[in-house]
C-alpha positions in Angstrom: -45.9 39.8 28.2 -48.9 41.6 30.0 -47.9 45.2 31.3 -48.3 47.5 33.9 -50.9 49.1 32.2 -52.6 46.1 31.7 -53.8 46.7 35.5 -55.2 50.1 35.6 -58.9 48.7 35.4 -61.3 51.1 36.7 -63.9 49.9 38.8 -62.4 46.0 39.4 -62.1 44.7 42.0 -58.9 42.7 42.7 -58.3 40.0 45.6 -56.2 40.7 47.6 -54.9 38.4 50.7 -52.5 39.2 53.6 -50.7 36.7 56.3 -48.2 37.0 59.2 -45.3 34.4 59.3 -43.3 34.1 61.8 -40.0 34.2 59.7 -37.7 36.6 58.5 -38.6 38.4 55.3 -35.6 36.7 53.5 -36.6 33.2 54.8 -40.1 34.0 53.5 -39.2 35.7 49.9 -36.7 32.5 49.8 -39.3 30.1 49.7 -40.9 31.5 47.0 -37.9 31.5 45.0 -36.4 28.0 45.6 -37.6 24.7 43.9 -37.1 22.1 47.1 -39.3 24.6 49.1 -42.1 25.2 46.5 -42.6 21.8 46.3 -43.2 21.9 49.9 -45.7 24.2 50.3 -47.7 25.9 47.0 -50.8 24.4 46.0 -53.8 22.8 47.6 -53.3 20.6 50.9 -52.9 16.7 49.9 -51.5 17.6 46.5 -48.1 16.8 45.0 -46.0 19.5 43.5 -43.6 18.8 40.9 -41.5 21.5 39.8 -41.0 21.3 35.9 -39.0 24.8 36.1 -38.0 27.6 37.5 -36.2 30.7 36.6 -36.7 33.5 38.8 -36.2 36.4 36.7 -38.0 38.8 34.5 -39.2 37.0 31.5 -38.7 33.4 33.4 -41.0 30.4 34.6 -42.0 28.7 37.1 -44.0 25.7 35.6 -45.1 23.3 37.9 -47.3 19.8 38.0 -50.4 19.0 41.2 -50.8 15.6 41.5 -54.0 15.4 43.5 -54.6 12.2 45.7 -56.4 10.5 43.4 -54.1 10.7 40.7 -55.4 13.4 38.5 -52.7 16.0 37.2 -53.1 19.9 36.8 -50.4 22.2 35.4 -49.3 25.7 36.0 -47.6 28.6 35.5 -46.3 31.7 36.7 -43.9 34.4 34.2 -42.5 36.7 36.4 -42.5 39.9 35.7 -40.6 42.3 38.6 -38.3 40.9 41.3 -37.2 42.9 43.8 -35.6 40.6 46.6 -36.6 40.6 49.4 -39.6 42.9 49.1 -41.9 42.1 46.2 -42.6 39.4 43.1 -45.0 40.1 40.2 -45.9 37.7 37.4 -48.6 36.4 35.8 -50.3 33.5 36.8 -52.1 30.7 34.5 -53.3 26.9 34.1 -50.9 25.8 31.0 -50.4 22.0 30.0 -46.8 20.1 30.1 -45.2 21.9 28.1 -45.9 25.2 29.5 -48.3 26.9 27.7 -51.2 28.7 28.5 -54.2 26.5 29.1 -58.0 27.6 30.5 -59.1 26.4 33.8 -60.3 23.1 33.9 -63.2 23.6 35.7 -64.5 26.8 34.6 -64.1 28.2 30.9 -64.6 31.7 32.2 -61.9 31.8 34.3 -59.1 34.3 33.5 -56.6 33.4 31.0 -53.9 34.7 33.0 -54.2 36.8 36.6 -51.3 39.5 37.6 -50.2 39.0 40.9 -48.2 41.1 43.2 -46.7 40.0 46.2 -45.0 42.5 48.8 -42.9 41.2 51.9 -42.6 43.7 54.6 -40.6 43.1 57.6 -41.7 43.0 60.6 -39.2 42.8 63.2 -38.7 39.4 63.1 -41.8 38.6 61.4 -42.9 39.3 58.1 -46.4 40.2 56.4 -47.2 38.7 53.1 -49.7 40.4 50.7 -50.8 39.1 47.7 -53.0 41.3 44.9 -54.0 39.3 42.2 -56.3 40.6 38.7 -57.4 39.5 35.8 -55.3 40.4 32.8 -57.4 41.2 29.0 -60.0 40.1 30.7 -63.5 39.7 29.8 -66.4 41.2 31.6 -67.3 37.8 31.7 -64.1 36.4 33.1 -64.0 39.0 35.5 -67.1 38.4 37.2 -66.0 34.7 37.0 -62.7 35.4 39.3 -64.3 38.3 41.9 -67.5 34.9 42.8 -64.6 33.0 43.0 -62.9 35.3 45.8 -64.4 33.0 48.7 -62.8 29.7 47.0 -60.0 31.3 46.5 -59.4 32.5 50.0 -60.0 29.6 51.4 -57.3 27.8 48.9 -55.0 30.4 49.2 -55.5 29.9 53.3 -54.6 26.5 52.5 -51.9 26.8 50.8 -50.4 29.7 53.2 -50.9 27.4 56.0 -48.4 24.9 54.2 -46.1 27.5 53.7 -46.3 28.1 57.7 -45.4 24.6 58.6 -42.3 24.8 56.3 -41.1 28.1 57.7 -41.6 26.9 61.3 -39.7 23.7 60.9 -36.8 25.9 58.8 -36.6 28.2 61.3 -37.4 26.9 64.7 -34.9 26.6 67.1 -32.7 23.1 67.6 -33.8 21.2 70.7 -31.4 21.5 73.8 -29.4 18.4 73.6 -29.6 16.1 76.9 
């Protein structure tokens, strides 16, 4: 597994991404962590999530299938590398086929093997702000430049995706209806 050290990169740049929900920290950092919500709200809009696995720990997977509307399947992965509920989750982020293993993009061949990400959750009264850092890991100068021109797709996927994850937070956590 990639380490710390794998990070220190001078002179990279690293995407980074940050969001306001209107949720409790522990209602956000829950829904990364639980297998009924992920499949509600990771991945592009319009795509099925299938959670193959998931074992939140250090050393554990999430492996997960997208079904995208018409029919075509992609697979991936996260290995987690640091959890510290409620406030943070790092692990490394890849393509991989069924069975889990690390595959290449499969659009791009110079994409990153496998990108670090690290998450923080910081309260906010009754709010909490997300950020998200990801960077390449053993990267090529190659892939590198491949990821940092692919900052505006990925912004607007990730906007996407963190839109999704606002919709299931709201209808978690909005308050009953007064009964009549």
């Amino acid at each position: 597994m990639p380490t710390e050290a794998h990070n220190q990169i001078p002179g990279r740049e690293q995407f980074v991404i940050t969001r306001t929900f209107d949720a409790p920290r522990e209602a956000v950092f829950a829904a990364w962590t639980q297998a009924d919500t992920l499949a509600q709200w990771w991945g592009p809009a319009g795509f099925k999530i299938d959670v193959m696995r998931l074992e939140v720990w250090p050393g554990g997977m999430f492996h997960y299938k997208m079904t995208a509307p018409t029919g075509e399947e992609v697979w991936g992965r996260f290995v987690y590398h640091q959890i510290e509920a409620p406030q943070k989750l790092v692990f490394f982020n890849a393509f991989s086929n069924a069975q889990g293993g690390l595959e290449r993009h499969f659009l791009s061949p110079t994409w990153p093997r496998e990108v670090r990400n690290v998450w923080t959750f910081e309260a906010d009264g009754d709010r909490t702000i997300l950020t998200g850092k990801g960077l390449p890991v053993n990267a090529t100068e190659e892939e590198h430049y491949t990821f940092v021109a692919g900052f505006p797709a990925m912004e607007a996927g990730f906007q996407g995706t963190l839109d999704q994850l606002a919709a299931v937070l709201k209808k978690k956590h909005e308050p009953a209806a007064p009964e009549k």
